[in-house]
C-alpha positions in Angstrom: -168.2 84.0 -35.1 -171.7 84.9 -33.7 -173.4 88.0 -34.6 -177.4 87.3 -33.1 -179.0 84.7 -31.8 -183.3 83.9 -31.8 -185.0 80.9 -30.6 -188.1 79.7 -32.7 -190.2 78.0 -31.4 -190.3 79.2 -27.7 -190.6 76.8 -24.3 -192.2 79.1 -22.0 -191.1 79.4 -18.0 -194.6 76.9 -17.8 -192.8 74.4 -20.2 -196.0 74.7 -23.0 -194.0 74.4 -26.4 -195.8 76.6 -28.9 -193.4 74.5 -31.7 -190.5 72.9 -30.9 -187.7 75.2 -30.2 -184.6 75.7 -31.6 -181.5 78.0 -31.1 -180.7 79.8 -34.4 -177.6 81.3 -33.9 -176.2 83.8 -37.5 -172.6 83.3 -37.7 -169.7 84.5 -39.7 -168.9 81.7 -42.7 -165.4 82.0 -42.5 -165.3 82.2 -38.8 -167.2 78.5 -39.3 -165.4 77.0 -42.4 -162.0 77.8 -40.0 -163.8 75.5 -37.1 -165.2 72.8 -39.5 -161.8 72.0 -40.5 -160.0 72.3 -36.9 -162.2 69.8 -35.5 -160.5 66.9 -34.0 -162.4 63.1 -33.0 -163.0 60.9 -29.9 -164.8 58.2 -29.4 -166.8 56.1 -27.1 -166.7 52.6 -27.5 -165.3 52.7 -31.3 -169.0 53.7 -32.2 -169.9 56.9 -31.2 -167.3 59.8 -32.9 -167.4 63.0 -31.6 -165.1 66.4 -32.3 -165.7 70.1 -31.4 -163.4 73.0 -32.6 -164.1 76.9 -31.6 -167.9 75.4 -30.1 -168.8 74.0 -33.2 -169.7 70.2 -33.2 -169.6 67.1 -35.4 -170.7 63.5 -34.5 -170.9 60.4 -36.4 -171.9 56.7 -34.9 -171.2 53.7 -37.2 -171.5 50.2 -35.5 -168.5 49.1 -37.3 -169.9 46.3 -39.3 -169.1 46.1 -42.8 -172.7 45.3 -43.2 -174.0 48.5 -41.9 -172.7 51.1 -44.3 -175.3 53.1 -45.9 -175.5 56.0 -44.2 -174.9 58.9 -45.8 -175.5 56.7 -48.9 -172.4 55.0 -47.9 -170.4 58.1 -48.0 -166.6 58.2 -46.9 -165.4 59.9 -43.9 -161.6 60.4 -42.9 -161.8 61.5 -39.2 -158.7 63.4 -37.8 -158.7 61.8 -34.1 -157.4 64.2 -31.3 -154.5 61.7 -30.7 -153.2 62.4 -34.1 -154.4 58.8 -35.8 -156.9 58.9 -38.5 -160.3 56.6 -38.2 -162.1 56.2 -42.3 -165.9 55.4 -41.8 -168.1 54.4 -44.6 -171.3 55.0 -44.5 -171.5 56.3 -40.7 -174.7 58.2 -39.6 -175.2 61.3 -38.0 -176.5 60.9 -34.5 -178.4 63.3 -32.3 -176.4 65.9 -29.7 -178.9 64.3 -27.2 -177.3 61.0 -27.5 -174.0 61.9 -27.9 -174.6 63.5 -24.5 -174.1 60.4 -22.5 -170.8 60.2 -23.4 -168.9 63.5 -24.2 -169.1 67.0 -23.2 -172.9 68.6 -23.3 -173.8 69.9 -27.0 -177.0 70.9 -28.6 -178.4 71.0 -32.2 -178.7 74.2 -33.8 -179.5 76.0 -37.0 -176.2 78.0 -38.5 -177.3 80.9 -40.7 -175.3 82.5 -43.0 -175.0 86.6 -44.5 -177.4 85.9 -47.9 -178.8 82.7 -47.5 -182.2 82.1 -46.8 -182.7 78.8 -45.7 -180.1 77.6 -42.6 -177.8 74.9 -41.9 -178.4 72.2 -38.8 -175.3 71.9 -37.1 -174.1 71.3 -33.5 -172.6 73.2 -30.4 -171.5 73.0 -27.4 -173.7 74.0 -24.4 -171.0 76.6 -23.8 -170.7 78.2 -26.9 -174.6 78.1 -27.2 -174.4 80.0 -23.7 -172.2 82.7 -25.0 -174.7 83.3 -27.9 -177.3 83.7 -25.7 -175.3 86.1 -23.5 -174.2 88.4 -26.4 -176.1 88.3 -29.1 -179.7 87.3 -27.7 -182.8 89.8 -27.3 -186.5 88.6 -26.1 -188.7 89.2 -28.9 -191.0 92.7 -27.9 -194.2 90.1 -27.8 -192.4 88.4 -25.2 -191.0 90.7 -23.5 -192.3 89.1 -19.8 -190.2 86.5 -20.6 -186.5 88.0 -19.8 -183.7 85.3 -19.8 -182.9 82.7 -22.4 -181.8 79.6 -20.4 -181.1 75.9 -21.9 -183.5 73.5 -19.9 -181.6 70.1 -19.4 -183.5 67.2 -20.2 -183.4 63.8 -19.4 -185.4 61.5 -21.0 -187.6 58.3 -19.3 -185.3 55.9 -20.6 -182.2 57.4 -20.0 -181.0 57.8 -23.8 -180.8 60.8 -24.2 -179.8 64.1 -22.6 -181.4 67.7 -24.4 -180.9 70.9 -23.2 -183.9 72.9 -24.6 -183.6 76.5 -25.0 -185.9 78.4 -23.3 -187.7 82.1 -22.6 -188.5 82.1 -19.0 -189.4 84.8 -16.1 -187.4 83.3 -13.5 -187.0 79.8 -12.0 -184.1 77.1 -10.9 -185.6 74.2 -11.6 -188.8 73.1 -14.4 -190.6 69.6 -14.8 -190.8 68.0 -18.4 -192.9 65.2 -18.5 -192.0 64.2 -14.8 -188.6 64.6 -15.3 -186.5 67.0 -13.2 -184.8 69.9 -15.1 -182.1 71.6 -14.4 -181.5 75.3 -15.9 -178.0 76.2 -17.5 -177.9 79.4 -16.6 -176.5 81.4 -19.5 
């Protein structure tokens, strides 16, 4: 499914963002439509709704209230659940991988491009299948050559709500400071 990999953006080993950065991985779009559909559901507390297939991930989180539907503009949902039931949302919205990381395995948002297409699509992965992009398909741009390894930079923020991993160019290093909190490298 992955052909290269880039990150825009770039979080330097000295944790100074030039922009925001972001993984963009270019991908296959059969290999994706094939993953899109295997994806199976679980949930955390009947609220949160999350499924992977083949690295690629899909989350949802609707409090259940009949009174809070508009996400998506109220859009309908039929979830395949990975115990073979079916859970029908309406109006669901889409979360963030950082919150979903409290409660399922570690993902991170993305931007899927595609052979032709000039603009991307945001999607999600897992930490592992972001990993294995990095490890095949990733080269340091020349003006950044110093800065060998791509490495995902966990995150926690001061509340506790949310968990990031952050990709990131750096020289060498096994542990970075964010805003006081303590980072741990995922090596790729």
């Amino acid at each position: 499914m992955i052909k290269h990999c880039w990150v825009d953006g770039y979080t330097l080993g000295d944790i100074d963002y030039v922009n925001s950065p972001c993984l963009h991985i270019d991908v296959d779009p059969v290999c994706y439509e094939m993953a899109r559909k295997q994806i199976r559901y679980r949930t955390f507390e009947g609220t949160h709704f999350w499924g992977e297939a083949q690295g690629l991930v899909s989350f949802f989180y609707h409090s259940g209230s009949p009174k809070a539907q508009e996400g998506f503009g109220g859009s309908r949902f039929t979830l395949p659940m990975e115990d073979g039931s079916i859970v029908k949302l309406i109006g669901p919205w889409s979360s963030r991988a950082g919150v979903m990381n409290l409660h399922f395995p570690p993902c991170l948002d993305v931007v899927f491009h595609f052979p032709g297409q000039v603009t991307g699509l945001a999607c999600a992965v897992t930490l592992e299948f972001a990993q294995a992009a990095a490890r095949s398909a990733f080269d340091a741009p020349p003006s950044l050559s110093k800065y060998t390894r791509l490495v995902f930079l966990k995150h926690k923020d001061r509340d506790g709500d949310e968990i990031k991993y952050i990709p990131s160019l750096v020289k060498d290093a096994n542990t970075q400071h964010l805003g006081g909190s303590v980072v741990e490298i995922a090596e790729v």
